[in-house]
C-alpha positions in Angstrom: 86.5 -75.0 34.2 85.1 -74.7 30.5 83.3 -71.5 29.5 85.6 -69.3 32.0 87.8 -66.4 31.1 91.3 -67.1 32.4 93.2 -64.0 33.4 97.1 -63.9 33.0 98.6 -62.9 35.9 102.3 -63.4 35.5 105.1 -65.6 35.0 107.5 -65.6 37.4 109.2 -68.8 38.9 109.3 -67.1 42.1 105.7 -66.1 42.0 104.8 -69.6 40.8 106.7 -71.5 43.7 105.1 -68.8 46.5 101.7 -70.0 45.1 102.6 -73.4 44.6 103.7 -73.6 48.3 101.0 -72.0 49.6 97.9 -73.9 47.7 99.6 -77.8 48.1 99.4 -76.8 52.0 95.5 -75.7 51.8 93.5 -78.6 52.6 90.9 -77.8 50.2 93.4 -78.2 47.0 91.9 -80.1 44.4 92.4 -81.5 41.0 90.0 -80.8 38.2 89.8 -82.7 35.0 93.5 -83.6 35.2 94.4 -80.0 35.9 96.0 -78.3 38.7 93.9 -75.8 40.5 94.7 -74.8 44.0 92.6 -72.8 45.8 94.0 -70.0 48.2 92.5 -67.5 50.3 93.5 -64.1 50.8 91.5 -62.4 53.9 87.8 -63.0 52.9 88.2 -63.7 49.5 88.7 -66.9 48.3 91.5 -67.5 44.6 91.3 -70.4 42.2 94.7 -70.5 40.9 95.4 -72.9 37.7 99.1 -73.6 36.7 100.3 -75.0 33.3 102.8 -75.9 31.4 103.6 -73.4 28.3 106.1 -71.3 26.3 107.2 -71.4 22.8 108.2 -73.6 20.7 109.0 -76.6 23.9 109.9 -74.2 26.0 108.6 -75.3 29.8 107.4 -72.0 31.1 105.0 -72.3 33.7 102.0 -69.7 33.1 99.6 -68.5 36.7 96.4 -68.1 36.0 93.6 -66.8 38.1 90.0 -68.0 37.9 86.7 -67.6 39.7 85.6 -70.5 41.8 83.0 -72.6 40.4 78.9 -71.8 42.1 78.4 -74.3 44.9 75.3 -73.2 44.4 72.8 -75.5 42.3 70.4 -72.3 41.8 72.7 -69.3 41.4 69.7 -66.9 40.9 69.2 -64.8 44.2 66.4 -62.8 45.1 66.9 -59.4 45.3 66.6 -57.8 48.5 63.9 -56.0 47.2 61.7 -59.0 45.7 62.7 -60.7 49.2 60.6 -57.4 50.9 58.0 -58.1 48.7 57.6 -61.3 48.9 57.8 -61.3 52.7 55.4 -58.6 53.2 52.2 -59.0 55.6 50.9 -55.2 55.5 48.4 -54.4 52.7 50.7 -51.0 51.2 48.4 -48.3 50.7 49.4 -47.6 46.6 47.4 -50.1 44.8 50.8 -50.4 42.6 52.5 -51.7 45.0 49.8 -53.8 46.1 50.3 -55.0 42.3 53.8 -55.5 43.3 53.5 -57.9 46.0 50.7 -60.1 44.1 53.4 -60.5 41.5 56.2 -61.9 43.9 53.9 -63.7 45.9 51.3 -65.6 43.8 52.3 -64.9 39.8 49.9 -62.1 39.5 50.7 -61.4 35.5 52.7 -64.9 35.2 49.7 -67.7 36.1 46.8 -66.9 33.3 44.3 -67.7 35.6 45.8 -65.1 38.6 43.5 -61.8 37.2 43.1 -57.8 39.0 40.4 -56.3 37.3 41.1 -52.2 38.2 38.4 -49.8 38.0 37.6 -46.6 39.3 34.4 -46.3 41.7 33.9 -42.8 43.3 37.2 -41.7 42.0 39.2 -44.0 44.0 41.1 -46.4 42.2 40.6 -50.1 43.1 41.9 -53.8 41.9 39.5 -56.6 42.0 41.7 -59.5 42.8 40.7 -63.3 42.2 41.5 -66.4 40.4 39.4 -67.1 37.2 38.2 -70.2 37.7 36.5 -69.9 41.2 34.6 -66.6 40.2 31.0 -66.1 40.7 30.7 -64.4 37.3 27.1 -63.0 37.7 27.8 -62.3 41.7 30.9 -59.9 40.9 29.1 -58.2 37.5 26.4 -57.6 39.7 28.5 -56.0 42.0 30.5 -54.3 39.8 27.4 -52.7 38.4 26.7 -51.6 41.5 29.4 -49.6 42.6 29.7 -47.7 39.1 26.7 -46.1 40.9 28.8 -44.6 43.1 29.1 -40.9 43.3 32.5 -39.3 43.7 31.3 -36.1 45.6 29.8 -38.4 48.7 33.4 -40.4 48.8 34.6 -39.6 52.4 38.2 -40.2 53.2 37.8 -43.3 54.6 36.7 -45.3 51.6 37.0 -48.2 52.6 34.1 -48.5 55.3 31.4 -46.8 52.9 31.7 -49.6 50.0 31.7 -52.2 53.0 28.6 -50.6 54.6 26.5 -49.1 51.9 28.0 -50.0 48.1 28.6 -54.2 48.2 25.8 -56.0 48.4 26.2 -59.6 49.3 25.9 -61.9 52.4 29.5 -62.9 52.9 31.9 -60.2 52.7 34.3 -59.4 55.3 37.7 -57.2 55.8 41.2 -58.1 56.3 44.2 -56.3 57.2 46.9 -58.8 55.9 47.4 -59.4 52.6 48.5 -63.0 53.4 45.1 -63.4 54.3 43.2 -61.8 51.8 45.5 -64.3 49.2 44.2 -67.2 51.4 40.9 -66.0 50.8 41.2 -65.6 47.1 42.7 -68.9 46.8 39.7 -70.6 48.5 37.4 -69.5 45.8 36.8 -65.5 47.1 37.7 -62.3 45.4 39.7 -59.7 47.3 38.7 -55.7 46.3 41.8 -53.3 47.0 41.6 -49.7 47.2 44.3 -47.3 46.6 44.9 -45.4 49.7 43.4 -48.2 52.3 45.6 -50.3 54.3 42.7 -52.9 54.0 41.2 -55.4 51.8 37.2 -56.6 51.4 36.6 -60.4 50.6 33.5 -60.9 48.8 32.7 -64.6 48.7 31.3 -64.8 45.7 33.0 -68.0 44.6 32.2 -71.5 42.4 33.7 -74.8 42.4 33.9 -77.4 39.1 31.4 -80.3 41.1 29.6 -82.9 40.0 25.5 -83.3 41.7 24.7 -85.8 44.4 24.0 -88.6 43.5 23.9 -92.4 45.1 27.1 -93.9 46.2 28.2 -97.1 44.2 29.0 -98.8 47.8 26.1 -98.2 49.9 23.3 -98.3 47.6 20.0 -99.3 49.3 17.1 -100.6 48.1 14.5 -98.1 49.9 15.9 -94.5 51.2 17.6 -91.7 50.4 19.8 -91.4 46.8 21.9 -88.8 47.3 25.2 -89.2 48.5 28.2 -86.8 49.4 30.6 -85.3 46.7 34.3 -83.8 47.0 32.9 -80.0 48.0 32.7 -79.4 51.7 30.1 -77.1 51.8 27.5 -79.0 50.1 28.4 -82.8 52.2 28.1 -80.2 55.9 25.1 -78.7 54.2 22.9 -82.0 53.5 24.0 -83.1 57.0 22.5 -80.1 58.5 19.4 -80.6 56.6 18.5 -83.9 58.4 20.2 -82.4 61.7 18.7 -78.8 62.3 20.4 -79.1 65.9 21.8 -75.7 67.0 24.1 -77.5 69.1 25.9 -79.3 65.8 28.8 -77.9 66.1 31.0 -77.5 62.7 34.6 -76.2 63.5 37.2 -75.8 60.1 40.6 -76.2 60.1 43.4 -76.1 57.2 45.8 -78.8 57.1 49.1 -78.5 54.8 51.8 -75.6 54.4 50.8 -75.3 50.3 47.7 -77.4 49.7 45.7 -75.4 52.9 43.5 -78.2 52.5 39.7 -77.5 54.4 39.0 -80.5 57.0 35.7 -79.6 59.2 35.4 -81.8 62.7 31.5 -81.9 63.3 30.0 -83.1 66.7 27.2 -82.6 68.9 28.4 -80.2 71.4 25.8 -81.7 74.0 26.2 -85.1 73.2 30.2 -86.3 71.8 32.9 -87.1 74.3 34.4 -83.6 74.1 37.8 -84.9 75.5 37.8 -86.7 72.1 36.8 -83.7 69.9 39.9 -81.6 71.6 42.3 -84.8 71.1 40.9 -85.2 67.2 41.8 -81.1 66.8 44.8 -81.3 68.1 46.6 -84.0 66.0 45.1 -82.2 63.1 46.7 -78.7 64.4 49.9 -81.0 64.8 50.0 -82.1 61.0 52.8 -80.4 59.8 53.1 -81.4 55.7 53.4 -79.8 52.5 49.5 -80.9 52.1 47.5 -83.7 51.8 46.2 -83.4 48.7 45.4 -87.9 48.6 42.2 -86.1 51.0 40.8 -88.0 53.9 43.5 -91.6 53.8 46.5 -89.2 54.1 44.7 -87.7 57.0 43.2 -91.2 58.7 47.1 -92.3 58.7 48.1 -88.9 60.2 45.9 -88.8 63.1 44.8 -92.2 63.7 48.3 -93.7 64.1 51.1 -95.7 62.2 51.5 -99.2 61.9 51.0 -102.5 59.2 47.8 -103.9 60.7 45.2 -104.8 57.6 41.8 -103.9 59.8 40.5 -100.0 59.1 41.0 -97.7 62.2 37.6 -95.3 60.8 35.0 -96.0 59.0 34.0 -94.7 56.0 30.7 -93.5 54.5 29.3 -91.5 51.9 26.1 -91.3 53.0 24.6 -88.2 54.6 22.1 -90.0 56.5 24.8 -92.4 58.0 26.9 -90.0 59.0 24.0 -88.0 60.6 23.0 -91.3 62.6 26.5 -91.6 63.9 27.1 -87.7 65.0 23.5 -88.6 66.8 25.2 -91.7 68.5 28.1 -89.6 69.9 30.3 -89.9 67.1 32.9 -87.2 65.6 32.9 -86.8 62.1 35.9 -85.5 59.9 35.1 -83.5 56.0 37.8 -83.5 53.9 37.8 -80.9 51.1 37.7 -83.0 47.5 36.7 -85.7 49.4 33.1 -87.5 49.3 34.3 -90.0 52.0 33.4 -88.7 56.0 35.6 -90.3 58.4 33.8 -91.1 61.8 35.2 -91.8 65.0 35.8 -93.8 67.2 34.6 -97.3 65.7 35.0 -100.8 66.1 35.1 -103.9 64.1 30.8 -104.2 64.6 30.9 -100.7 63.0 32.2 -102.3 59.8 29.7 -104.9 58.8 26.3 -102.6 59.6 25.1 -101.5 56.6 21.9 -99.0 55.9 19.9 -101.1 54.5 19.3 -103.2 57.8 17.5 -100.1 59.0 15.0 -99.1 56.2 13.6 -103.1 56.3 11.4 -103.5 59.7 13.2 -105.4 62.5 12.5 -109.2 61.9 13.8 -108.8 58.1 16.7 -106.5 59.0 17.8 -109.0 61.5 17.7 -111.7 58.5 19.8 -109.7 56.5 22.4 -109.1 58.9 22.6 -112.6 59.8 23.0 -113.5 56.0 26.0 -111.2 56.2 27.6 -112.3 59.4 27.7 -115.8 57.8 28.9 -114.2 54.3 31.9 -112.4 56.1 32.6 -115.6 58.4 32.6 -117.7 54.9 35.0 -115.6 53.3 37.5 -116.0 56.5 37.1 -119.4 57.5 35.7 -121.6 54.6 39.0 -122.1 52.4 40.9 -122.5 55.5 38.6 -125.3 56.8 38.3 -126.5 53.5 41.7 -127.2 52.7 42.5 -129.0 56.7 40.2 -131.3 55.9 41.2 -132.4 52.6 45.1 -132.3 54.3 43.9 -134.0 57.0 41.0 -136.8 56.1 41.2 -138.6 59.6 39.9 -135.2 60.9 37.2 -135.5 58.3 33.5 -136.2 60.0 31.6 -139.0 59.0 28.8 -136.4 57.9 31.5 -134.6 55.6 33.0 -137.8 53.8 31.8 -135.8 50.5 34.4 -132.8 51.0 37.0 -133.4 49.5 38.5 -133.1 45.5 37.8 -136.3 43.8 41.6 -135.3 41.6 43.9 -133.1 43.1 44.5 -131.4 39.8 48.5 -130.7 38.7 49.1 -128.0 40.5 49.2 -128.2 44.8 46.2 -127.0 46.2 47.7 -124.4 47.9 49.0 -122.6 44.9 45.7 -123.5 42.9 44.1 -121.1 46.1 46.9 -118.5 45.7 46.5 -118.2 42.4 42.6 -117.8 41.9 43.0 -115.2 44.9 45.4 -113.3 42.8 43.2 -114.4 39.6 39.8 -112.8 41.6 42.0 -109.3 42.9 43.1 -109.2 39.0 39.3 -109.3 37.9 38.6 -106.9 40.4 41.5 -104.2 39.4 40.6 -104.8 35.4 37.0 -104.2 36.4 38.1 -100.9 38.8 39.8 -99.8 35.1 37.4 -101.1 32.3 34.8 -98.8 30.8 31.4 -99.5 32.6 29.8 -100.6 29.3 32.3 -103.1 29.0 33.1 -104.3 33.0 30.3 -106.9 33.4 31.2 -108.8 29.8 34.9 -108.8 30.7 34.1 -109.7 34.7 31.8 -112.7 32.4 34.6 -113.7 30.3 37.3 -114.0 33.0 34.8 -115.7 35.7 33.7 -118.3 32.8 35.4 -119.0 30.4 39.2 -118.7 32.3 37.5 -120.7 35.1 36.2 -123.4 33.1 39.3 -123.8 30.9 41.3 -124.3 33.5 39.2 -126.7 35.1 38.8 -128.6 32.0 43.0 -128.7 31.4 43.5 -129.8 34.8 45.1 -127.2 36.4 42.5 -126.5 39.1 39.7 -128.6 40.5 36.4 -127.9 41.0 36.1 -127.4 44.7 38.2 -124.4 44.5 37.0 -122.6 41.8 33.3 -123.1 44.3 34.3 -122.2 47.7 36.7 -119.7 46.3 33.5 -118.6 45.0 31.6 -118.4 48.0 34.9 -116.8 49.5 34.8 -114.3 47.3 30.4 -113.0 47.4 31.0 -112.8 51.6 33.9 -110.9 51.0 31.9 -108.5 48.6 28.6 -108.8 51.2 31.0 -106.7 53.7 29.4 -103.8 54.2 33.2 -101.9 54.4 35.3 -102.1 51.6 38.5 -101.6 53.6 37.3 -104.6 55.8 36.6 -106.8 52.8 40.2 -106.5 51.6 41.6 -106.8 55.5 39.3 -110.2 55.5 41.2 -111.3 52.1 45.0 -110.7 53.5 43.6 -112.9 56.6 42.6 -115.8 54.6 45.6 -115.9 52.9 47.7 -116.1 56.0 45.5 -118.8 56.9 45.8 -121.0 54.4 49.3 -120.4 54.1 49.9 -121.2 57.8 47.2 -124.4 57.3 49.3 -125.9 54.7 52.2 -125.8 56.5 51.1 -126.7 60.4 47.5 -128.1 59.4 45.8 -128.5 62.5 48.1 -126.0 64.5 48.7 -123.3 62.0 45.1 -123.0 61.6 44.6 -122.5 65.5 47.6 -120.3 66.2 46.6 -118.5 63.2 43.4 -117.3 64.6 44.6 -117.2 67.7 47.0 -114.2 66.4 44.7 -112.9 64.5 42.3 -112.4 67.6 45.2 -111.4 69.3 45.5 -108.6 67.0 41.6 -107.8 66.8 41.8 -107.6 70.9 45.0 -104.9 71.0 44.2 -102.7 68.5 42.7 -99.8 69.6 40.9 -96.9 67.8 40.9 -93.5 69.7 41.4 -95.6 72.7 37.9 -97.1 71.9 38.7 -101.3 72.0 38.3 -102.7 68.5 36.1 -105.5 69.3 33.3 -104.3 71.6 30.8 -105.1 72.9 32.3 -108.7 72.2 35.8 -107.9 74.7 35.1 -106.2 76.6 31.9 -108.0 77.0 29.2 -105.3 77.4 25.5 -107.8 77.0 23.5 -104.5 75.7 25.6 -103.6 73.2 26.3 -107.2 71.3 22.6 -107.5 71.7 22.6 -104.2 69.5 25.0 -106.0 67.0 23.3 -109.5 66.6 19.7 -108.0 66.2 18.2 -104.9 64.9 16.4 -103.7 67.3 12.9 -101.5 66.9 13.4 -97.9 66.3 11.5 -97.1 69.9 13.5 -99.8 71.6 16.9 -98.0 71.4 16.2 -95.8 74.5 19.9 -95.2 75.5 23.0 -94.2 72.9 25.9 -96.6 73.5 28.4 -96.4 75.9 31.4 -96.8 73.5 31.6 -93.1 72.7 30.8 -91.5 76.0 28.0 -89.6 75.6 27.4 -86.9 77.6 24.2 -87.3 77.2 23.1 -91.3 77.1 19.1 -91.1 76.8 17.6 -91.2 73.3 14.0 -90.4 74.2 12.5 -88.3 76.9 10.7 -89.5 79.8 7.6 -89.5 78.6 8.3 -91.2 75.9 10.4 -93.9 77.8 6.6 -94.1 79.8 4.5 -94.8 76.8 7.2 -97.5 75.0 
């Protein structure tokens, strides 16, 4: 009640009691600060009444005051009903003033330093070049500016509009729209929007330029022979150096926006001829559905809202940053989703196999790739099953094989060896963070310092024996041998709940562990495409595909996980000849 003018309205007893009556039966009376305030409403209008005790010198005279309710409202400014028009309006107004006007309400035009109208005259018409000041092409629009100073005022027709369209702007993109909501989209994608004073219309000139970095090698598929560029966090340039290794008319590349205020840019590229179509128009439609603010985390925030919820560890896509990758998979029948800021592509559908390929199997010839994925099969199955093992074996030495008697810690050390694994996992994900947030320069001399000197130290005072700090080791290159990063991690929260469930059940935990765990592998789906194939369902051509890498000519047929439409490879003269 501070801070508001009270208004005497009387003193009568009489008039006091009648208002006394009449708020203490309201049932929205209510006490303030100790104070009586009643609240009474007369017709529409609604009375905070406020009685106290005064008078002179003792006196008990009861004084009525009136006083305006407090705002229910936390943000008491309103828009006008005219800034409400304005802001609301579709129509591009035909006075370039009030075109002005609408810019204002609608996107700070005058308020945000980097929202700019340059107005000019051009053929005696009065026009407002619209655009934000970062994204403009500077030379593009000077050139173009230039160019329609040319313009002579005497050949202006009435309708302006179609003769700087036609004959006075001269660039590849430019288009017209009749909304003004669009033309803002437009601007805020990187365009500029011209206005003219008298036209109900707008021309886009896409003149625009994005703060990028070049293309360079990603740091998580780096081969050895190949290709070094990689995709960066502009669309255009990740579809573009796809379609230079796929000049296939039929690649289709459809764009869609995604988010009420970040309008984010998500392309969904296929074959036309050869993807599952009835996947393509299942992928668009969860993205239509998408109804956020934005998704300005890029392409995770849009995995998790099309793939579907839930805690499982495994990825549900794959991940690359490789153009050539992603133009093998779109070749194989695979959809791939561009995200806007992003240099991750998201294909789908994919399986668990999906995740431990890796490029450089296929720029080696066949015998040699086949080696190398071999060595990484047996990495990834070492970092899942060799502390597990380990530790059963030292739990349980009557299990122990006569050929194994040497596994074993000669002293246990003073802590369990259970926590000793728990705590050089959590000791091997806090190198990894620190070396996520170090300075290159100095990364590899603190990863040198933590992996030695820590390790040996703690050796040395007994803590931890050496058996762990080797197969944790070992545990630790296979997990960084997997090809997918996401995979890698999922493999890490899997060998904990092993070891965890080992220690506790031995023999059985560590078989109704995996057993879960394939369990899980089996259900989970991805795009309805079963996580394990060709393993379960069994399918002989496909894990033949997996274990070996086959010779380039040898892959006649695409697989049959992503229903092609179209399954042959090669043509049938070629099948001949191979």
């Amino acid at each position: 009640m501070a801070g508001v003018s009270d208004t005497l309205i009387g003193t009568v007893d009489q008039t006091i009691e009648g208002v006394r009556d009449k708020a203490m039966s309201a049932p929205d009376n209510r006490n303030i600060d100790g104070e009586q305030d009643y609240v009474v409403q007369n017709g529409e209008s609604e009375y905070l009444f406020h009685l106290e005790a005064g008078g002179e010198e003792g006196g008990n005279e009861e004084k009525l005051k009136i006083k305006p309710p407090e705002s229910k409202d936390p943000h008491p400014y309103k828009m006008t009903p005219e800034e409400k028009r304005l802001k609301e309006a579709e129509d591009i107004p035909k006075r370039l003033k009030d075109v002005k006007r609408i810019l204002e309400e609608k996107v700070g035009l005058g308020a945000s330093f980097d929202v700019l109208m340059r107005e000019m005259t051009y053929g005696g018409r009065e026009t407002g070049l619209f655009y934000l000041n970062g994204f403009a092409k500077d030379e593009v629009l000077t050139l173009i500016m230039m160019r329609l100073t040319e313009i002579d005022p005497k050949v202006m027709t009435a309708n302006a509009l179609q003769r700087f369209f036609h004959l006075y702007i001269p660039h590849i993109q430019v288009e017209k729209v009749d909304k003004i909501t669009a033309a803002i989209d437009k601007v805020l994608a990187g365009g500029s929007a011209l206005f003219i004073d008298g036209e109900t219309s707008a021309i886009v000139i896409d003149a625009k330029t994005f703060p990028q970095r070049g293309p360079e090698e990603p740091s998580l598929e780096r081969v050895v022979r190949g290709a070094r560029d990689g995709f960066i966090e502009t669309v255009l340039t990740n579809v573009t150096m796809v379609r230079r290794r796929l000049r296939d008319p039929r690649l289709k590349l459809e764009m869609l926006k995604v988010g009420r205020r970040s309008k984010t840019d998500v392309c969904v590229a296929y074959i036309n001829d050869i993807a599952d179509l009835s996947l393509v128009d299942e992928v668009k439609k969860k993205i239509a559905e998408i109804d956020v603010d934005g998704i300005v985390m890029a392409d995770k925030e849009l995995e998790e809202a099309i793939v579907g919820k839930g805690w499982s560890p495994f990825p549900a896509v794959r991940y690359t940053e490789r153009p050539d990758v992603a133009a093998y998979h779109l070749i194989e029948g695979h959809v791939c989703l561009f995200v806007d800021t992003s240099p991750s592509v998201i294909v789908l559908p994919t399986t668990f196999f999906h995740h431990v390929q890796h490029a450089e199997e296929y720029r080696q010839n066949p015998f040699i790739g086949t080696y190398m994925r071999w060595v990484r099969f047996f990495g990834i199955f070492a970092s899942l099953f060799m502390l597990p093992l380990w530790l059963l074996l030292v739990l349980m030495p009557e299990a122990r094989p006569e050929a194994l008697g040497f596994i074993g810690p000669q002293e246990t050390g003073r802590i369990p060896l259970l926590v000793q694994f728990l705590l050089v996992e959590v000791g091997v994900d806090m190198m990894r963070l620190a070396a996520i947030h170090t300075p290159t320069p100095l990364s590899t001399a603190m990863g040198l310092i933590a992996a030695i000197l820590i390790g040996d130290i703690a050796v040395e005072a007994g803590l931890f024996v050496n058996e762990v700090i080797l197969y944790m080791a070992v545990a630790a290159v296979g997990m960084f041998a997997t090809p997918s990063y996401e995979l890698g991690l999922a493999n890490r929260i899997v060998r904990l709940a092993l070891l965890i469930s080992v220690a506790a059940f031995r023999v059985p935990g560590f078989v109704v562990g995996t057993t879960l765990i394939m369990l899980m592998l089996i259900t989970k789906r991805s795009y309805k495409t079963p996580y394990l194939w060709p393993f379960i369902p069994f399918n002989a051509r496909g894990l033949f595909d997996v274990v070996f890498r086959r010779p380039f000519l040898s892959h006649r047929y695409r697989t049959t996980i992503t229903k092609p439409q179209d399954r042959d490879r090669m043509t049938e003269l070629q099948h001949r000849q191979t």
